[in-house]
C-alpha positions as CSV (number, residue, x, y, z in Angstrom):
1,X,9.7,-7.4,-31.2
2,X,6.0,-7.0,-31.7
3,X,5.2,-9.4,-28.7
4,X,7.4,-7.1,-26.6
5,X,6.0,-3.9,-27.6
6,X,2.5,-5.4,-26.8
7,X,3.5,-6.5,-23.8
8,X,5.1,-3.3,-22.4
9,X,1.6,-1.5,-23.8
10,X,-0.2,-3.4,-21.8
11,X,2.0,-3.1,-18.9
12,X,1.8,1.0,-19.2
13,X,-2.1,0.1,-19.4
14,X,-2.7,-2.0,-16.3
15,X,-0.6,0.2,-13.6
16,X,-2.4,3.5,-13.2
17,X,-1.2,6.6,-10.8
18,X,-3.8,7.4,-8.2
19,X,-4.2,9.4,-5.0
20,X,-5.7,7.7,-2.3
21,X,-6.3,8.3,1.6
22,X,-6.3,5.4,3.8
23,X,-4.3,3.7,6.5
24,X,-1.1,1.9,6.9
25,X,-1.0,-1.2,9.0
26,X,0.1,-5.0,8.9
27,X,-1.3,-7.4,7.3
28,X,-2.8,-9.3,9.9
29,X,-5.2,-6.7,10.9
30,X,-5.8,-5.4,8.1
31,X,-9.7,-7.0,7.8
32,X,-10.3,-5.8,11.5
33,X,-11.9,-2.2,10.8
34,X,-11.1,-1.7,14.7
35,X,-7.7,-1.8,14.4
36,X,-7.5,1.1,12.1
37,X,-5.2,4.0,13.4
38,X,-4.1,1.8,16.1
39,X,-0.6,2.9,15.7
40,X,0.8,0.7,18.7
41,X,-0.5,-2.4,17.2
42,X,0.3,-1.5,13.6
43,X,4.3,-1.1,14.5
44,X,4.5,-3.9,16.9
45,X,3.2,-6.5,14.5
46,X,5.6,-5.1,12.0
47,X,8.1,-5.3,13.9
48,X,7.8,-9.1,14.4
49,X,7.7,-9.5,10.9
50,X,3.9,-8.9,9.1
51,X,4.1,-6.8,5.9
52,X,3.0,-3.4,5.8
53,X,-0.5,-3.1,3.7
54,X,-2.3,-0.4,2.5
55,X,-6.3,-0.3,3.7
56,X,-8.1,2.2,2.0
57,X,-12.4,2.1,2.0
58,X,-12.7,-1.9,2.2
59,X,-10.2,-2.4,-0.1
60,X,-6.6,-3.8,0.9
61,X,-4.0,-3.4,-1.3
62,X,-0.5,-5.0,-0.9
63,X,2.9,-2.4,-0.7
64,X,5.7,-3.4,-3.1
65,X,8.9,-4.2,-1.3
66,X,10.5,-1.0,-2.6
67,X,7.5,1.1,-0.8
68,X,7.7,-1.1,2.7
69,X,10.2,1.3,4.1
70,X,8.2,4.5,3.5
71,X,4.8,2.7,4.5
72,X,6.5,1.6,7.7
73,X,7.5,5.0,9.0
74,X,3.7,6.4,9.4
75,X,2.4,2.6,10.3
76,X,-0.9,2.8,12.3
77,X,-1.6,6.3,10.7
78,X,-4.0,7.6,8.5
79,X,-2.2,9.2,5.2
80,X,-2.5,10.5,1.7
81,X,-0.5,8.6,-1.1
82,X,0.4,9.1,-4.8
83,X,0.9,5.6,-5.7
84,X,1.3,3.3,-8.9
85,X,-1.9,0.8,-8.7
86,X,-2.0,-2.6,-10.5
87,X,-5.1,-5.1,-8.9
88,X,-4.2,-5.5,-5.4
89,X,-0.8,-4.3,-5.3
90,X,0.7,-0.4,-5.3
91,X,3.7,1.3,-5.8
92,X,4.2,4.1,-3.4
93,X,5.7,7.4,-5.1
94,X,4.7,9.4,-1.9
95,X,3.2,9.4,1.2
96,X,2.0,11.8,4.0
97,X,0.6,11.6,7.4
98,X,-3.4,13.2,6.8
């Protein structure tokens, strides 16, 4: 029981809720700083299968596949999101075009 409670501490530790402005576009663009807000490019990769990623600063952080679906409608846009953040990886809670 101990082990468990220490675990789920640390758990409620390591994922923390931030607000963060940024784009949304796949994955294999993500390290071109040009392709930023290229909506046309952001959707059609998508659409043949790359992952949605979040890009905010020079930071890239991977979208949970429970957020994919809202990432994917503003893909190629510049938004706002309330998101759960652990390392590389977020947890979208919401998400608006800026």
């Amino acid at each position: 029981m101990k082990r468990f409670l220490a675990a789920s501490l640390l758990f409620a530790v390591s994922a923390v809720a931030e607000n963060l402005s940024g784009y949304i576009i796949d994955k294999n663009c993500a390290g071109k700083a040009a392709m930023l807000g290229n909506e046309a490019c952001a959707k059609s990769c998508i659409k043949k299968g790359a992952p949605a990623v979040f890009v905010s600063g020079d930071k890239i952080y991977t979208i949970d596949a429970d957020s994919q679906a809202k990432a994917i409608a503003l893909a190629g846009k510049k938004v706002k999101v309330d998101a759960n953040v652990e390392g590389d990886k977020i947890t979208i809670n919401s998400i608006e075009a800026e």
